[in-house]
SENULO-686129 format. One record per residue (C-alpha): x, y, z. Coordinates in nm, 2 decimals, padded with zeros to 4 digits. Example, Ala and Ser with C-alpha at 12.3 -4.5 7.8 and 13.67 -1.06 7.14 Angstrom:
2
<<01.23,-00.45,00.78>>
<<01.37,-00.11,00.71>>
This chain:
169
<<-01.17,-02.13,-01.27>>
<<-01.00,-01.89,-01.52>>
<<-00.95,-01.54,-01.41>>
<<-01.14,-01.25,-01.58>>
<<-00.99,-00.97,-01.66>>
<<-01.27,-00.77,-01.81>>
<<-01.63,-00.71,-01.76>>
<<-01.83,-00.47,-01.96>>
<<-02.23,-00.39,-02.02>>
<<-02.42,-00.14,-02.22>>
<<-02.74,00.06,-02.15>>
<<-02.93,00.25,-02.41>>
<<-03.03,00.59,-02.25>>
<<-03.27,00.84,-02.45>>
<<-03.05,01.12,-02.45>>
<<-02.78,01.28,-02.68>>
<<-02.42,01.05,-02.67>>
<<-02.27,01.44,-02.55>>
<<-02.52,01.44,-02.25>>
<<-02.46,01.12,-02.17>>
<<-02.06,01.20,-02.22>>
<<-02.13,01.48,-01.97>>
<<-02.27,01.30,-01.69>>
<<-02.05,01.04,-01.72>>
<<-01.75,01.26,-01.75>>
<<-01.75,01.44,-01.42>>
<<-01.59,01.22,-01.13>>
<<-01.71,01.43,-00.89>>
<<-02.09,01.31,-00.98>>
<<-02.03,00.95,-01.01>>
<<-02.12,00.91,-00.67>>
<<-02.52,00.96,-00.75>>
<<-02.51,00.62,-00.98>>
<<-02.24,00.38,-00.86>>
<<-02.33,00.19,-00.56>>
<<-01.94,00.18,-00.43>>
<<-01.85,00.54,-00.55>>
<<-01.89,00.81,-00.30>>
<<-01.80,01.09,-00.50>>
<<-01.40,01.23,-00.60>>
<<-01.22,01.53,-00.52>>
<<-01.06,01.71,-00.81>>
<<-01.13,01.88,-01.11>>
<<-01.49,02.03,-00.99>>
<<-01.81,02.05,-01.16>>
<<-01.63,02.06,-01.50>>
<<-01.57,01.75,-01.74>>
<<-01.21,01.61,-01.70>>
<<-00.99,01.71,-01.88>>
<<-00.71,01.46,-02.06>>
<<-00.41,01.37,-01.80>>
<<-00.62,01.53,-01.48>>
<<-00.60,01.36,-01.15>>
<<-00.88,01.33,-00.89>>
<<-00.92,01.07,-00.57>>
<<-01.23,00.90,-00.53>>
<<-01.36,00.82,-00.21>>
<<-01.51,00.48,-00.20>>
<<-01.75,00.27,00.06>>
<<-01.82,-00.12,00.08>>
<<-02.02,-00.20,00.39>>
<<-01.84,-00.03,00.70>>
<<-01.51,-00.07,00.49>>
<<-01.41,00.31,00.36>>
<<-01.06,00.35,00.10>>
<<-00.98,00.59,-00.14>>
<<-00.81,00.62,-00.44>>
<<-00.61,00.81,-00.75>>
<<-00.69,00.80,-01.10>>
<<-00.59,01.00,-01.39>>
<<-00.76,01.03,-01.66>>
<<-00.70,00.85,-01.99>>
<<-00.94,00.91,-02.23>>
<<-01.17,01.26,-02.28>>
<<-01.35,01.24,-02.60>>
<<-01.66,01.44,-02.59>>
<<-01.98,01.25,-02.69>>
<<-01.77,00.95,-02.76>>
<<-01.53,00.81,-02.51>>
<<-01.40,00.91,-02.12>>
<<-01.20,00.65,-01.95>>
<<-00.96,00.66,-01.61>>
<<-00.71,00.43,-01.47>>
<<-00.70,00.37,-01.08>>
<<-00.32,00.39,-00.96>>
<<-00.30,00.44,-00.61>>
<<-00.54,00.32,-00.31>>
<<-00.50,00.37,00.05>>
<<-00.75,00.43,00.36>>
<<-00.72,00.80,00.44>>
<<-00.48,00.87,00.12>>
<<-00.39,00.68,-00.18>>
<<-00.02,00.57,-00.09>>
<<00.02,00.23,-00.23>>
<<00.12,00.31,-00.58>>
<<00.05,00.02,-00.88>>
<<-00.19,-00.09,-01.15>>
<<-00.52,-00.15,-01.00>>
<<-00.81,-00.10,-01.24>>
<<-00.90,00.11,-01.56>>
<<-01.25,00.22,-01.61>>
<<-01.39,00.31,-01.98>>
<<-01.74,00.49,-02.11>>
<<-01.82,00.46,-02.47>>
<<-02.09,00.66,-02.61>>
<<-02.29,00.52,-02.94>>
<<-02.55,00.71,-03.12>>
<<-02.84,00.49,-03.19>>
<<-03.18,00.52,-03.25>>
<<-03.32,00.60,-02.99>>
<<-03.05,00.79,-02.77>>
<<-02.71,00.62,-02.67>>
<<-02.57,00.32,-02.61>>
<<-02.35,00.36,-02.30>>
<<-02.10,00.09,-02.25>>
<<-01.94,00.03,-01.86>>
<<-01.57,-00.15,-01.88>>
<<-01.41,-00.21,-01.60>>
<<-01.03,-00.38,-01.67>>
<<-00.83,-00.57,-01.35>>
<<-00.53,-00.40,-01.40>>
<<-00.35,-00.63,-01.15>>
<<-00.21,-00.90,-01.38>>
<<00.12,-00.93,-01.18>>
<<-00.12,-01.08,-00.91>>
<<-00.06,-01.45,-00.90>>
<<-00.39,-01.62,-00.96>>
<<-00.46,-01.79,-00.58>>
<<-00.37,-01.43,-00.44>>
<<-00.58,-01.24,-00.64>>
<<-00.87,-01.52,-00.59>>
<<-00.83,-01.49,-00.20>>
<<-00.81,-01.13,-00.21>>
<<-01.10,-01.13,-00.41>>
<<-01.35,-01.35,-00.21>>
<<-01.26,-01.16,00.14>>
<<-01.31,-00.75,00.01>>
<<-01.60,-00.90,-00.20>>
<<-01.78,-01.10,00.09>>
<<-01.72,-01.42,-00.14>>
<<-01.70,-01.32,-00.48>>
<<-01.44,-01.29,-00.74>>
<<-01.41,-00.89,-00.82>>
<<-01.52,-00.97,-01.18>>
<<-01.89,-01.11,-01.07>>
<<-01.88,-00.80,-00.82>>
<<-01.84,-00.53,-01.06>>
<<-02.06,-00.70,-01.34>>
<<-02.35,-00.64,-01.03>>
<<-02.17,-00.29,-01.00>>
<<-02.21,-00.15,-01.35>>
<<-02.52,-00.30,-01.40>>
<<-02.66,-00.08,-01.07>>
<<-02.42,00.22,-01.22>>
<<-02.55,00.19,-01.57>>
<<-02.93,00.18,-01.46>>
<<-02.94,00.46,-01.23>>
<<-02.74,00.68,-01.46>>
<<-03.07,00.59,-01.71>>
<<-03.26,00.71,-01.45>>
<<-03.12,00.99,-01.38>>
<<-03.06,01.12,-01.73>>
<<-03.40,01.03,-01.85>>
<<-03.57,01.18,-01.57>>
<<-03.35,01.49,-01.61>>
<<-03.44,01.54,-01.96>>
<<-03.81,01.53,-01.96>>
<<-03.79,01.84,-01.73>>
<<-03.91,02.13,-01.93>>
C-alpha cells in the first residue's frame, strides 16, 4: 500500500472567509472543533501572528502528548497554516518534522469554502516504520485514514459553531 502523505477536505460555512480566518486562526480555540486537540498555550485570545510559537496539548483515548508548532502562514481571510516540530508527553523535547497543518479560506457564494490539510511531515520515516507506528497510536489505522476522520469531525463542528454563532443577533 503506498504511503499518503497528504489528506485534505473542504467545508462551505455561511460566514465571511475573515470570520472563518478568525476562528480558525486562534490555537488556543481549536480545541472546541477538533476531536484530538485539547486546546494550546501561547499567543492568547488573539490571532497568530507570522513566526509565533504555541504547544498544543493533545488527547487520544487515555493517551495524553503535547506539542510545538510555529506558525507558518497568517493571511487574514485567506490562509493560516502551522508546522508541528517537537512532541513529547509533559513537554515537547523530541525535536523533528512531524506534521504541517494548512486553512485556506475561499469566498463563494454562499459563505467560505474552508479547506483542512494536514501534510506527514515525516518522510525520513522508512515506510514499514512509519506503517507500524501508524497502526499502534491509531488503534489500526494508517495516520492518513485517521486524520481524513479527524478533519472531517474538525471541519463540521467548526460549521456548527460558526453558523450558530452568527445567527445570534
Amino acid at each position: 500500500m503506498t504511503r499518503v502523505f497528504t489528506v485534505s477536505r473542504s467545508i462551505v460555512i455561511s460566514v465571511p472567509p475573515g470570520d472563518a480566518y478568525e476562528a480558525v486562526s486562534r490555537p488556543s480555540d481549536m480545541g472546541r472543533w477538533s476531536p484530538e486537540n485539547q486546546g494550546t498555550t501561547g499567543p492568547g485570545e488573539d490571532s497568530a501572528a507570522l513566526g509565533a510559537t504555541f504547544v498544543g496539548r493533545n488527547k487520544r483515548g487515555p493517551f495524553r502528548w503535547v506539542t510545538r508548532c510555529t506558525v507558518t502562514a497568517a493571511d487574514p481571510g485567506s490562509r493560516f497554516a502551522f508546522r508541528v516540530h517537537a512532541i513529547g508527553l509533559k513537554q515537547p523535547r523530541l525535536r523533528g518534522p512531524i506534521a504541517t497543518w494548512e486553512y485556506r479560506f475561499e469566498p463563494v457564494e454562499n459563505g467560505t469554502r474552508v479547506t483542512e490539510t494536514w501534510v506527514d511531515d515525516r518522510r525520513a520515516w522508512p515506510a514499514f516504520v512509519a506503517a507500524v507506528f501508524d497502526r499502534v497510536a491509531t488503534s489500526g489505522s494508517t495516520f492518513a485514514a485517521f486524520q481524513d476522520r479527524n478533519i472531517n469531525a474538525t471541519l463540521r463542528n467548526l460549521k456548527r459553531e460558526l453558523e450558530t454563532n452568527s445567527q445570534r443577533p
